[in-house]
C-alpha positions as CSV (number, residue, x, y, z in Angstrom):
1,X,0.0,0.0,0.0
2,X,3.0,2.5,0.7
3,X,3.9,2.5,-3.0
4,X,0.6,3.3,-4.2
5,X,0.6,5.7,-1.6
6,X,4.0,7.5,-3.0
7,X,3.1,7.0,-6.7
8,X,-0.1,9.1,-5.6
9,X,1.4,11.6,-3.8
10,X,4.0,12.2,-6.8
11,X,1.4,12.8,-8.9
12,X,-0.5,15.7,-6.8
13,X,2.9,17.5,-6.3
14,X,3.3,17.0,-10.4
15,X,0.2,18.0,-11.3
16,X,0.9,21.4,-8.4
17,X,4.1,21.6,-10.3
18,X,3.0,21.9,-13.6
19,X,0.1,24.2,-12.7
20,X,3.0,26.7,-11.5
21,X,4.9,26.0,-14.6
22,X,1.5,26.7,-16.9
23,X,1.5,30.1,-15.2
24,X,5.4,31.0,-15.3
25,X,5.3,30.2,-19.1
26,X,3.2,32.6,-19.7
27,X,4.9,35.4,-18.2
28,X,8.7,34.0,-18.8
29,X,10.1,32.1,-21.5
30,X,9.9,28.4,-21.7
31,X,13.6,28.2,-21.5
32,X,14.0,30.1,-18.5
33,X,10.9,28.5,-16.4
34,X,12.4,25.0,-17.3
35,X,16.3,26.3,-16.1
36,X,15.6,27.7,-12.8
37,X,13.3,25.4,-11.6
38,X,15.5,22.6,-12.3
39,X,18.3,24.2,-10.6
40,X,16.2,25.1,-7.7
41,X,15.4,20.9,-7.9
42,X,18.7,19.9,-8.3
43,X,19.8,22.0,-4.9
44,X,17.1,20.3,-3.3
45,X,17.8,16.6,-4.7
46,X,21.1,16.8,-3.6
47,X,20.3,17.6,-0.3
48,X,17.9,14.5,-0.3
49,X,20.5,12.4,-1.9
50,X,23.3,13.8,1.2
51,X,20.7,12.9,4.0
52,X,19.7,9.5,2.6
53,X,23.3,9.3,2.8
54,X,23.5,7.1,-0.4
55,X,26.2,6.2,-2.8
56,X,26.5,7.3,-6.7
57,X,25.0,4.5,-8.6
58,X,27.4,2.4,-11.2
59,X,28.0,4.0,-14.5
60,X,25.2,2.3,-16.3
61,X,22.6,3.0,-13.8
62,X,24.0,6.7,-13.7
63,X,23.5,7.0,-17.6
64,X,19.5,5.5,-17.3
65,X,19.0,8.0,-14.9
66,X,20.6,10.7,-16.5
67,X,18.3,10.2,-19.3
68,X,15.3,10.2,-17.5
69,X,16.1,13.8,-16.2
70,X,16.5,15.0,-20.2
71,X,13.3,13.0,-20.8
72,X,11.3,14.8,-18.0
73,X,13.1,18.1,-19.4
74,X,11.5,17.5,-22.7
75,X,8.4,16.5,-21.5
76,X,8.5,19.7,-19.5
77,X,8.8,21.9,-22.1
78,X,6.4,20.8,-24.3
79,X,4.1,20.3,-21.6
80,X,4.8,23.9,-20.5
81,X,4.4,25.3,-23.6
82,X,0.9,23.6,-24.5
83,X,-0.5,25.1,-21.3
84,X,0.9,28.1,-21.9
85,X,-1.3,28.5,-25.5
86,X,-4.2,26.6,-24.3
87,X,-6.7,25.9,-21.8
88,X,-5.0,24.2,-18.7
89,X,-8.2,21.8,-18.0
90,X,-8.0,21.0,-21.6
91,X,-4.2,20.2,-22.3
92,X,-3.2,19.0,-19.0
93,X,-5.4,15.8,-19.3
94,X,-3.9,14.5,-22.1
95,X,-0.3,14.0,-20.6
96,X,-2.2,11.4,-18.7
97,X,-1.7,8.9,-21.7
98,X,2.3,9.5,-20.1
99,X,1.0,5.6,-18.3
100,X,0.5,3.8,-21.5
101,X,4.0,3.1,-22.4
102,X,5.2,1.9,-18.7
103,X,2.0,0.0,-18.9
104,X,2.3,-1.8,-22.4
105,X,6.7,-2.4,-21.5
106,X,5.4,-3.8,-18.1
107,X,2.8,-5.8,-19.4
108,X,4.9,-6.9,-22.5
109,X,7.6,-7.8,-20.2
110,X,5.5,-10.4,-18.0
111,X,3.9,-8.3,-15.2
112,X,0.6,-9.5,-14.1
113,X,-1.9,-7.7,-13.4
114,X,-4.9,-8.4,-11.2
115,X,-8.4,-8.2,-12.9
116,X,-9.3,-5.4,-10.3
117,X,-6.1,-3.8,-10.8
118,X,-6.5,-4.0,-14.6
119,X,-9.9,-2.3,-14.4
120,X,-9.1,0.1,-12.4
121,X,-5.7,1.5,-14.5
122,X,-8.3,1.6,-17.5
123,X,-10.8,3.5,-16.1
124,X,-8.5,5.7,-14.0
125,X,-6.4,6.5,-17.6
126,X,-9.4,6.9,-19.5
127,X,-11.2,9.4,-17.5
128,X,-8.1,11.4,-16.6
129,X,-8.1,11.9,-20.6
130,X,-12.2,12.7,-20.5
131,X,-11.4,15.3,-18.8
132,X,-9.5,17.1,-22.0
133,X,-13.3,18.0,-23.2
134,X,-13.6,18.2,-26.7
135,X,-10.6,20.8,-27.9
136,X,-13.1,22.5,-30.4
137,X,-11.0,26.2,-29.9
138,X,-8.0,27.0,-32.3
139,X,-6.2,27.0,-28.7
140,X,-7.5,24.2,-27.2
141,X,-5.8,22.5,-30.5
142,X,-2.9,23.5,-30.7
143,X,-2.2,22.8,-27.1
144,X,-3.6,19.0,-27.4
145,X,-0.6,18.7,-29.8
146,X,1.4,19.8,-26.9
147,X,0.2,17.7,-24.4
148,X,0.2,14.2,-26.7
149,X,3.8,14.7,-27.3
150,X,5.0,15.7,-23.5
151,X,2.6,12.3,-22.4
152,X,5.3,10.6,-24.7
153,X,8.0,12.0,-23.3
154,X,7.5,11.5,-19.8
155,X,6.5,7.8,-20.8
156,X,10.1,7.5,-21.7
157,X,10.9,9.2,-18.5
158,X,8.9,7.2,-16.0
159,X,10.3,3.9,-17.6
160,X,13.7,5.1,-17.5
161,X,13.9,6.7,-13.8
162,X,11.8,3.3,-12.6
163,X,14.8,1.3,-14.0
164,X,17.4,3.8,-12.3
165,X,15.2,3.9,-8.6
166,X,16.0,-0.2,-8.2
167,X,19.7,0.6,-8.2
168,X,20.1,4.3,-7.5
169,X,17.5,5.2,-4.9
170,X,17.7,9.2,-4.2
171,X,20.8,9.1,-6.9
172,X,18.6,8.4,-9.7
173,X,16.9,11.4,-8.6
174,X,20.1,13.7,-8.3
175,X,22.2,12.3,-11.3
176,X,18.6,13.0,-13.5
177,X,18.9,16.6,-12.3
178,X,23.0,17.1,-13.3
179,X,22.6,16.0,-16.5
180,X,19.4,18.6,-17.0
181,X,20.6,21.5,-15.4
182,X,23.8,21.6,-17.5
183,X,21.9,21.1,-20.4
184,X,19.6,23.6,-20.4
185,X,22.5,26.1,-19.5
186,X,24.1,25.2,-22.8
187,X,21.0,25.8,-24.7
188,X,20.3,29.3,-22.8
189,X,24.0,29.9,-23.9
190,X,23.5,28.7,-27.6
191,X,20.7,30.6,-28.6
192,X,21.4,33.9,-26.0
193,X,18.4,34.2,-24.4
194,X,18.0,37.3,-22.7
195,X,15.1,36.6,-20.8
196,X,16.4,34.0,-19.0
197,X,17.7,36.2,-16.2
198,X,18.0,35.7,-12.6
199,X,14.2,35.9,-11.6
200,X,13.1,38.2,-8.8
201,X,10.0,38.5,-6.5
202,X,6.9,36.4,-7.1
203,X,8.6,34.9,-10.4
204,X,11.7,33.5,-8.3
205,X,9.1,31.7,-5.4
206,X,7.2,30.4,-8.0
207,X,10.4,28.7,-10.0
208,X,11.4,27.3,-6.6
209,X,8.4,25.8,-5.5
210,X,8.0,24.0,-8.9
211,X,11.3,23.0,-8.8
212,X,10.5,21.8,-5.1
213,X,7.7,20.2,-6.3
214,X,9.3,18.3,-9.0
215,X,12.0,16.6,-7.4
216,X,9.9,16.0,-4.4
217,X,7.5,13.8,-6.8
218,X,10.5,12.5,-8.3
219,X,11.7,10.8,-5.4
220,X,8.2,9.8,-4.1
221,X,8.1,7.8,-7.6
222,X,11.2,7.0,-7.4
223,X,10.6,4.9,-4.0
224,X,7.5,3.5,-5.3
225,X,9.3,2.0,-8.2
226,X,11.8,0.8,-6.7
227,X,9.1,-1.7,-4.5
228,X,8.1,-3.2,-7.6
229,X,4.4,-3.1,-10.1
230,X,5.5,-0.9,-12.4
231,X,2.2,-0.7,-14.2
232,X,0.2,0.4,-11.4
233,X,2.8,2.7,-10.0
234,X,2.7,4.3,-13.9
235,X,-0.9,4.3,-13.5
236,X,-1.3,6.3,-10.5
237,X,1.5,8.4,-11.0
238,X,0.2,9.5,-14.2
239,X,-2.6,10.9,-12.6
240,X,-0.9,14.4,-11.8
241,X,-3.3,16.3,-14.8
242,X,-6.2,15.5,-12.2
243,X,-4.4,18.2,-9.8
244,X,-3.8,20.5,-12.5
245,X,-7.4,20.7,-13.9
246,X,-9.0,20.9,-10.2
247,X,-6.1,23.8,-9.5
248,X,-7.3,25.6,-12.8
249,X,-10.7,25.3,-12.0
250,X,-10.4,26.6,-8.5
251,X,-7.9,29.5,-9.0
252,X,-8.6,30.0,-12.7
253,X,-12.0,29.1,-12.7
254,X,-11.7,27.7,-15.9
255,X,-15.3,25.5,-16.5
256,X,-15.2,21.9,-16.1
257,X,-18.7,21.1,-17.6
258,X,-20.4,17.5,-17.2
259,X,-18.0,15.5,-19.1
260,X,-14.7,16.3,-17.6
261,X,-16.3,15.8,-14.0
262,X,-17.5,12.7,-15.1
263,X,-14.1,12.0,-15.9
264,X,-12.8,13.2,-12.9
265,X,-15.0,10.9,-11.4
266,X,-13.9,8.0,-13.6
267,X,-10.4,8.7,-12.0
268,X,-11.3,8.7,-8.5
269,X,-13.3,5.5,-9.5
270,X,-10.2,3.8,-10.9
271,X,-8.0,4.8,-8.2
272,X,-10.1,3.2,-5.2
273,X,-10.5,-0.4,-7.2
274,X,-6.7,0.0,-7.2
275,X,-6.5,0.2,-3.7
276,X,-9.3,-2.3,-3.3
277,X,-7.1,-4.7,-5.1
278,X,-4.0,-3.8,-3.2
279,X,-5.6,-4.2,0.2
């Protein structure tokens, strides 16, 4: 029950963190949202990786991890960007097809599944995405497009960072966040972005809160994955658009209408036969 517990809780603090990172993208570059958040992350994943007082994983574990970070970054910024031109209750959803990779390489792989379990990922996936709406607005379209790719992206990245947490514990986390950070700095560098300076008042506690946020999920997945069921942990921890939407609605008040509560519904549906089948 713990892991379903953590995969859980890493999706609300995603789905806080990208509601932040929806609102800093439209004030700031994507660029410079995405760089000092993650440095503000990596500060704090290292001091979880000193006081777990764990070792740097082997090479091979350090590289899988690595790439999960520049997966997350990519996901991120296209993620960022499609809430930026659209609706938030309308792109944010869509990312939750992010479980359907881990899901299909779990399943491909030998995982079973229980029947309750099953039925529960489906409907919990499924109404997550309901509650998109029908993107009928020129915006609402264009940030669908965003969405469907960044699900794809952190696909990659929970697979990747799942692989990295049986080895690497809190390391996974930290060596995700150096190979990020770096690499956003050189792309800042490359293309001279001048709005990517240091941020000041509300901008700067905004950036450090997501970036709080983040690697505070991160690690809360990353100790669910390592416990083993990777397709339910995907499942749940997909679920951060939920947060998102209810965020937009509530501080936004962006409309929800019958179909994406129904969704919302369908989630909270598929989320308690999960921990039906678990108990």
């Amino acid at each position: 029950m713990v892991p379903l517990t953590l995969a859980f809780g890493a999706s609300v603090a995603w789905g806080a963190s990208d509601f932040l990172g929806g609102l800093a993208s439209r004030r700031l570059p994507v660029l410079a949202v995405l760089f000092w958040a993650q440095l503000a992350g990596l500060v704090l994943a290292a001091m979880a990786w000193l006081a777990a007082g764990a070792p740097m994983p082997e090479p091979g574990v350090a590289a899988l991890a690595a790439g999960a970070g520049l997966a997350e970054l990519i996901g991120f910024g296209l993620l960022f960007r499609g809430l930026a031109v659209g609706e938030m209750s309308a792109v944010a959803p869509l990312a939750a097809l992010t479980a359907v990779l881990p899901v299909a390489v779990a399943v491909g792989a030998g995982e079973r599944v229980a029947t309750l379990e099953a039925g529960g990922m489906a409907l919990a996936v499924i109404g997550s995405a309901l509650t998109a709406g029908d993107p009928t607005s020129r915006r609402m379209v264009r940030g669908a497009g965003y969405g469907l790719a960044a699900a794809f992206a952190f696909g990659v990245f929970l697979l990747a960072l799942g692989e990295a947490a049986e080895a690497g514990g809190p390391s996974a986390v930290l060596c995700g966040r150096l190979a990020s950070v770096p690499a956003l700095a050189l792309l800042l560098v490359a293309r001279r972005d001048r709005g990517a300076g240091v941020p000041h008042g509300v901008d700067a506690c905004v950036l450090a809160a997501l970036g709080a946020l983040d690697v505070a999920a991160n690690l809360a997945y990353a100790g669910a994955a390592a416990s083993g069921g990777t397709a339910v942990v995907a499942v749940l921890g997909s679920l951060y658009p939920l947060t998102t939407v209810m965020l937009a609605r509530a501080l936004l008040d962006e409309q929800l209408g019958r179909g994406r509560m129904a969704g919302i519904g369908a989630v909270l549906g598929g989320v308690a036969l999960i921990s039906m089948s678990a108990g």
